[in-house]
ZATORRO-903983 format. One line per 10 residues: number of its first residue (from 0); their letters; for each residue x, y, z of N, C-alpha, C. Coordinates in steps of 0.1 Angstrom, whole numbers, always signed. Layout:
N
NUM	A	X Y Z X Y Z X Y Z  ...
END
This chain:
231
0	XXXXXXXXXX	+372 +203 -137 +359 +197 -137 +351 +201 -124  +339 +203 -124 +330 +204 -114 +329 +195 -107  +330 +195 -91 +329 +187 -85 +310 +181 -86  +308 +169 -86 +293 +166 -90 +285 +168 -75  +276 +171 -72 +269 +176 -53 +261 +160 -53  +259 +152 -44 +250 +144 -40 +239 +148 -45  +231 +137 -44 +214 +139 -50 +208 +145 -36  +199 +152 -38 +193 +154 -30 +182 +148 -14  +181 +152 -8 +168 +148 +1 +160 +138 -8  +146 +139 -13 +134 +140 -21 +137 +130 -36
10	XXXXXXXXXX	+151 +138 -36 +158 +126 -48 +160 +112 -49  +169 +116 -37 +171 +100 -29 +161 +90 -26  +150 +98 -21 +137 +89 -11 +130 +86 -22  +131 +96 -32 +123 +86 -45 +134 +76 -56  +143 +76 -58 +154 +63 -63 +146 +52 -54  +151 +57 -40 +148 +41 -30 +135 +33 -31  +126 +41 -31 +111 +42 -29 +108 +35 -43  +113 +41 -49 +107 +32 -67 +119 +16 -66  +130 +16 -62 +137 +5 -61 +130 -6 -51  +128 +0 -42 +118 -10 -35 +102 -14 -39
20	XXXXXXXXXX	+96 -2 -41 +80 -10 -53 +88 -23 -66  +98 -19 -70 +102 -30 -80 +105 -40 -76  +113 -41 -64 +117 -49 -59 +102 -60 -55  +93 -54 -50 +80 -60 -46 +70 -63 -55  +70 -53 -66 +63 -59 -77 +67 -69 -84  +83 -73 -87 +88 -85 -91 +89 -100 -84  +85 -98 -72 +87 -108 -65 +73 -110 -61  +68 -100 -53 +49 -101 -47 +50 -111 -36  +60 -117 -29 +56 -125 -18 +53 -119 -5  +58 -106 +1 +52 -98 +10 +38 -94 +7
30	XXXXXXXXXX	+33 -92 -3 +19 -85 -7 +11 -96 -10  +15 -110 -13 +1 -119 -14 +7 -125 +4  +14 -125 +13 +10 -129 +18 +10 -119 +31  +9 -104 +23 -5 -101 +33 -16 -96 +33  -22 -102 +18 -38 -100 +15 -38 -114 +21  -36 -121 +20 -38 -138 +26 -44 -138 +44  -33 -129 +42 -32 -132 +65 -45 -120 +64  -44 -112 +59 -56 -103 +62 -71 -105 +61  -74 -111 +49 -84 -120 +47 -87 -131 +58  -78 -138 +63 -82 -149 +72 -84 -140 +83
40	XXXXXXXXXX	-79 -131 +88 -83 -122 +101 -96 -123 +102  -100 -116 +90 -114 -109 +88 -122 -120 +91  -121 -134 +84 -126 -145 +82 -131 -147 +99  -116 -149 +103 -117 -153 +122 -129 -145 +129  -129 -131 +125 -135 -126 +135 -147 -131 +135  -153 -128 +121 -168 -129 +117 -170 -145 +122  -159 -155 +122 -168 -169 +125 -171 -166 +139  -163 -159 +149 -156 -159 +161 -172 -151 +166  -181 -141 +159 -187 -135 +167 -198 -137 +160  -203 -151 +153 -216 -155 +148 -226 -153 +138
50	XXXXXXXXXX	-231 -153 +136 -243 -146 +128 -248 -132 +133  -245 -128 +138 -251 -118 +148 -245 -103 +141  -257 -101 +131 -249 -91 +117 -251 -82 +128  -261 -74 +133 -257 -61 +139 -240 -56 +153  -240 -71 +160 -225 -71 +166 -216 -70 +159  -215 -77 +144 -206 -75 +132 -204 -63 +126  -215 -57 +126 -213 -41 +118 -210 -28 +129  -216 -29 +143 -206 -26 +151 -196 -27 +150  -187 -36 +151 -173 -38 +156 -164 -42 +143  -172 -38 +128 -165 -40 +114 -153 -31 +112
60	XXXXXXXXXX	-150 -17 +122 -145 -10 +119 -126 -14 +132  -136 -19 +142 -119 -25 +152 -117 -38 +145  -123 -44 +139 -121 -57 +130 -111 -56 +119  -114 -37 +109 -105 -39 +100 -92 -36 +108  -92 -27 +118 -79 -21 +118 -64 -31 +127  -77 -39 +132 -67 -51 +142 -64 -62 +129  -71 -64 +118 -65 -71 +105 -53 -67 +99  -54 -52 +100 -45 -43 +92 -30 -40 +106  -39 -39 +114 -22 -42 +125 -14 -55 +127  -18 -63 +123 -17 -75 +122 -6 -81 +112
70	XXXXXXXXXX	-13 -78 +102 +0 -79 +88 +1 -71 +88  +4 -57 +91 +16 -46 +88 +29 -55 +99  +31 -69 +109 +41 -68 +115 +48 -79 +99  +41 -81 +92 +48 -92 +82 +59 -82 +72  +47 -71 +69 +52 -60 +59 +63 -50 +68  +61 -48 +78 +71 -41 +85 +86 -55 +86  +84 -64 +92 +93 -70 +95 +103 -75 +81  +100 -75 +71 +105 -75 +57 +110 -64 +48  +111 -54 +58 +114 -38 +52 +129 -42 +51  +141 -46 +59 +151 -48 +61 +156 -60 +58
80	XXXXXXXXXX	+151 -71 +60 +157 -81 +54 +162 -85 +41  +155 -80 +33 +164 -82 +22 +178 -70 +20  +176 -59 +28 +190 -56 +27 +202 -61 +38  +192 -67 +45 +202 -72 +56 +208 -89 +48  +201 -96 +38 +207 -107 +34 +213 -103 +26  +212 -93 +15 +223 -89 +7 +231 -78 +10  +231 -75 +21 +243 -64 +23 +243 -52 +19  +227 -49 +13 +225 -34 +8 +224 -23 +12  +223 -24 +28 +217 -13 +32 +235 -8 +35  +247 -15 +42 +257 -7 +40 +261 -2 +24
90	XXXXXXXXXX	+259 -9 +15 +258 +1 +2 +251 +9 +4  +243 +17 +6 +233 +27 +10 +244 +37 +21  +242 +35 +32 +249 +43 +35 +265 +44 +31  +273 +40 +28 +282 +40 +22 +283 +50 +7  +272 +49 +3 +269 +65 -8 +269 +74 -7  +271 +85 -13 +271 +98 -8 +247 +101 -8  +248 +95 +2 +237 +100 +0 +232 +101 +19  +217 +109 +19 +214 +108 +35 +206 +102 +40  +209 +97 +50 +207 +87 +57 +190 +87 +62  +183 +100 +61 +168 +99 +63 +161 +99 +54
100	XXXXXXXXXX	+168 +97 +41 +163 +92 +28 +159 +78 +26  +166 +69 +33 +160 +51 +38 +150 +55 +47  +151 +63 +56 +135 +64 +63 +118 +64 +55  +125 +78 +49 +116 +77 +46 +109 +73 +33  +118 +65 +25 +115 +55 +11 +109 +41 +20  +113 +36 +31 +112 +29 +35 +95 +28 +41  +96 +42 +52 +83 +40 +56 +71 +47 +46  +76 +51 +36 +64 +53 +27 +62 +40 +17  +73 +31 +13 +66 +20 +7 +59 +9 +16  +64 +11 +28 +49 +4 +40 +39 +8 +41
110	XXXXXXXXXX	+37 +25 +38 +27 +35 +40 +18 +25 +26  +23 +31 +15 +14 +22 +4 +10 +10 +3  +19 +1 +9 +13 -17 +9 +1 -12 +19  +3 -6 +30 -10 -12 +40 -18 +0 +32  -21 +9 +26 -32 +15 +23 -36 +7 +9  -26 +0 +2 -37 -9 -8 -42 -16 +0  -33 -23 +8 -44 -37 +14 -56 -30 +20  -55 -24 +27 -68 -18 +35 -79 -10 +23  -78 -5 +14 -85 -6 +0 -90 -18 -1  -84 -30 -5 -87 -42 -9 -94 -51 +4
120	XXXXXXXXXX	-96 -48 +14 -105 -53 +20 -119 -49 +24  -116 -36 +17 -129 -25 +23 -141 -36 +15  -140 -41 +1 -148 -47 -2 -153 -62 +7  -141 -69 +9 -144 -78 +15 -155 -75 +32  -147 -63 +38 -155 -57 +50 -170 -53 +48  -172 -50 +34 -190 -48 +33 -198 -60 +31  -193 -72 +27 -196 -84 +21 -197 -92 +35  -190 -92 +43 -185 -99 +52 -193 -96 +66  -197 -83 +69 -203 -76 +78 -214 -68 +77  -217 -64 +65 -232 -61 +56 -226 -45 +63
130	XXXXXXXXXX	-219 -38 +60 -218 -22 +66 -223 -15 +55  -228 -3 +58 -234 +10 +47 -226 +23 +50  -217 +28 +45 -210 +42 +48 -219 +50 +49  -221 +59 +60 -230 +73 +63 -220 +82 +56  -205 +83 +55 -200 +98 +53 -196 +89 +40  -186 +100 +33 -181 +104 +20 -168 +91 +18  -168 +85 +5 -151 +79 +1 -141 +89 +4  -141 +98 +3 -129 +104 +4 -127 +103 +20  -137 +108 +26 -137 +105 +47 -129 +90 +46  -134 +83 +43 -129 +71 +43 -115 +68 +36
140	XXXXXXXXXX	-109 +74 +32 -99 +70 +25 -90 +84 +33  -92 +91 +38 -88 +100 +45 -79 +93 +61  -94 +84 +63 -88 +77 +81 -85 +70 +77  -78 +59 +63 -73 +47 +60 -59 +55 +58  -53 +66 +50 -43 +70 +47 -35 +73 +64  -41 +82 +65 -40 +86 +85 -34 +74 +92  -44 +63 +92 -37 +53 +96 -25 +44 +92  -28 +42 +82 -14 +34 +75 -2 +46 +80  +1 +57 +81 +8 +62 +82 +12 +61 +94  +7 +64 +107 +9 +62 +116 +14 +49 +122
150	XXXXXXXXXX	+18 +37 +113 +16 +23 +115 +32 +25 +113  +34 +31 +99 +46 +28 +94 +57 +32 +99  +55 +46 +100 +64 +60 +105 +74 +49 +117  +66 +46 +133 +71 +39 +144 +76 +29 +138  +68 +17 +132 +69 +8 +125 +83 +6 +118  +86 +18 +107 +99 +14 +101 +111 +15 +109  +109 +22 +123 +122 +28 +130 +122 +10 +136  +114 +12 +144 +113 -3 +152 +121 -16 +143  +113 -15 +132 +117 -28 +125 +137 -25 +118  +142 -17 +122 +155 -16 +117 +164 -15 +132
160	XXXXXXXXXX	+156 -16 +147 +163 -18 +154 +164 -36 +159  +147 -41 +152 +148 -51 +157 +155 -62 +143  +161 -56 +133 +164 -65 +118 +175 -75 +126  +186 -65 +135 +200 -77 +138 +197 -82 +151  +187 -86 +155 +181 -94 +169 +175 -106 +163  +177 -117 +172 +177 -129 +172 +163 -132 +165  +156 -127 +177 +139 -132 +180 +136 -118 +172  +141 -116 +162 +133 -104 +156 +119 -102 +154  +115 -113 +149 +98 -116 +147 +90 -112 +159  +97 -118 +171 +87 -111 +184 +90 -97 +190
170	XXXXXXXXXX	+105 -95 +188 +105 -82 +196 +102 -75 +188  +96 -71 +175 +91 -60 +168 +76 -54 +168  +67 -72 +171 +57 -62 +175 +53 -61 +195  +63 -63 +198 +61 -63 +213 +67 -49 +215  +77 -41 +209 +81 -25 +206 +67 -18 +201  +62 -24 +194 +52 -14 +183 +38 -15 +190  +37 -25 +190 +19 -21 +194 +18 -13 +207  +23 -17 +217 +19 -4 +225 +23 +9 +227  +30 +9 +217 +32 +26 +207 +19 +27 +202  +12 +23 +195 +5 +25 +185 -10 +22 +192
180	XXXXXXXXXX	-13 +27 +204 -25 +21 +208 -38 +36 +207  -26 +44 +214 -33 +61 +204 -39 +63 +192  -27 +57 +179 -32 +58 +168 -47 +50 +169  -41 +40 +168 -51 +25 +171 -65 +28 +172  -68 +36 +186 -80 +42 +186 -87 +49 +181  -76 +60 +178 -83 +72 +167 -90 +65 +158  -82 +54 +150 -83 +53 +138 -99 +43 +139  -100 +34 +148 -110 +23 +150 -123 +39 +155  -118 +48 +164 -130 +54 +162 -133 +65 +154  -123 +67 +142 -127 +80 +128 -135 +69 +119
190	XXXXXXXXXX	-133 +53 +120 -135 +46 +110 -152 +43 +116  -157 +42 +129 -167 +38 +136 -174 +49 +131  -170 +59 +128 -179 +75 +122 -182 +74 +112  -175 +69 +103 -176 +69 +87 -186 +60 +84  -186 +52 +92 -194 +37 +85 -212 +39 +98  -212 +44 +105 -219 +49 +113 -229 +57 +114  -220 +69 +112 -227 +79 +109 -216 +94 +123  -221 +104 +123 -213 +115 +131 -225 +123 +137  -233 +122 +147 -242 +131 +152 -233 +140 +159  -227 +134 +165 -215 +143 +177 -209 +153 +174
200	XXXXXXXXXX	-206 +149 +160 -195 +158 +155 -183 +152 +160  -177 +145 +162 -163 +144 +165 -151 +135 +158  -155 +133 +145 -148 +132 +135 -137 +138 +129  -134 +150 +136 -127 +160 +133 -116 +159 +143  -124 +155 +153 -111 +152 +168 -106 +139 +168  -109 +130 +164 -102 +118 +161 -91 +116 +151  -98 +128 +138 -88 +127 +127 -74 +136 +129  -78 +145 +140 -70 +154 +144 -58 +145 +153  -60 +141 +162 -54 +130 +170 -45 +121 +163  -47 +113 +149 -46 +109 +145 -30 +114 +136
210	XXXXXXXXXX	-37 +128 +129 -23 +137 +125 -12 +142 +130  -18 +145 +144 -9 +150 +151 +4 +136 +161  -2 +125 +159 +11 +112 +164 +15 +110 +149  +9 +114 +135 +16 +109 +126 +28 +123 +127  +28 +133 +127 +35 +144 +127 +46 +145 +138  +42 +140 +152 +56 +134 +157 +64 +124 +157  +56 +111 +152 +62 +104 +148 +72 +99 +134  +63 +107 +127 +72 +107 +114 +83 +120 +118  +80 +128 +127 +94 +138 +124 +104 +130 +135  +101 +122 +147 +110 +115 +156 +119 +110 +143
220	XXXXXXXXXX	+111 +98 +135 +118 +92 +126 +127 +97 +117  +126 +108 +113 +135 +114 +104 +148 +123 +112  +148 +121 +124 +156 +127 +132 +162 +117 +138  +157 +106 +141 +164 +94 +146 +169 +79 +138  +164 +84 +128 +170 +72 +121 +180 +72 +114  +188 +83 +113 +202 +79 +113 +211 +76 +119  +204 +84 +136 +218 +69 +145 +210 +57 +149  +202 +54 +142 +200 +39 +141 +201 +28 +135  +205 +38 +128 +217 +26 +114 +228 +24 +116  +230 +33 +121 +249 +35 +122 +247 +26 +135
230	X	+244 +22 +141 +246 +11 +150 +251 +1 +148
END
């Protein structure tokens, strides 16, 4: 008989990746509660800075992304726990399978929750703050992808060193956010362009910025997240 080879890279990351969307589309309690928390963000700010639509439509764009950092620590912090209460994740490695294949099934189904959510508030963000797009949907869905990624990539490493810690809940985003304060910016000012307008031209250097911490970051992660399991 032929000995059978493990599944692949790409094989693996898509098994995991579709086992985890099921896993969340059967249950949905990470995803309604973080259109919930994200919605109340939005809500906060706008009571927090008045009627004062032109300060609103200014600052509609650090509004979405500090909503969207915000519940990514609910969505990040939930990547592991359920294999940490059922014991799945040593089934996982315990397969013949490799170990940066949980990275990145992991940080790509965080990549997709925060880019629906951030979809699903773009409406609420025009309603909310009266904004008008100067550039293109696709620009815009361009620095919403960019960013979710950049959230997750750090995001999923972090949240699998902080799963077997006590105070997990706080030391995960007390690791992440001031990682993430580069992206952060990029993204608050590629999003201040889109909805703005670009005389400068410098739309291209933000989004650039932007690719290039997702590109170290996601390749750190894929190089480091397997001795971070095995811990």
């Amino acid at each position: 008989m032929r000995e059978r080879r493990p599944p692949g890279l790409l094989a693996t990351t898509f098994v995991l990746l579709r086992k985890d969307l099921l896993i969340e589309w059967r249950t949905r309690a990470r995803l309604n509660a973080l259109i919930f928390f994200a919605l109340a963000t939005l809500l906060l700010f706008s009571f927090a800075l008045g009627p004062d639509t032109v300060l609103l439509r200014k600052n509609a764009g650090a509004f979405l992304w500090l909503g969207i950092l915000l519940s990514s620590v609910l969505s990040l912090g939930e990547s592991f726990r359920i294999e940490q209460e059922n014991a799945s994740l040593d089934g996982v490695r315990l397969a013949p399978s490799d170990a940066r294949a949980v990275f990145l099934a992991k940080a790509g189904g965080n990549t997709l929750l925060l880019f629906g959510l951030s979809v699903l508030l773009m409406p609420v963000l025009v309603a909310l703050y009266d904004i008008r797009m100067a550039m293109s949907v696709g620009k815009l869905f361009e620095v919403l992808a960019l960013g979710c990624l950049a959230i997750s990539a750090p995001g999923t490493v972090y949240s699998a060193i902080a799963n077997n810690a006590r105070a997990r809940d706080v030391l995960l985003p007390l690791l992440l956010f001031p990682l993430l304060i580069p992206a952060l910016m990029a993204a608050v000012k590629a999003m201040n362009l889109v909805l703005e307008g670009d005389p400068m031209l410098q739309f291209g250097s933000w989004v650039g910025l932007l690719g290039a911490f997702n590109l170290i970051y996601w390749g750190l992660g894929i190089v480091l997240f397997p001795r971070v399991i095995e811990e």
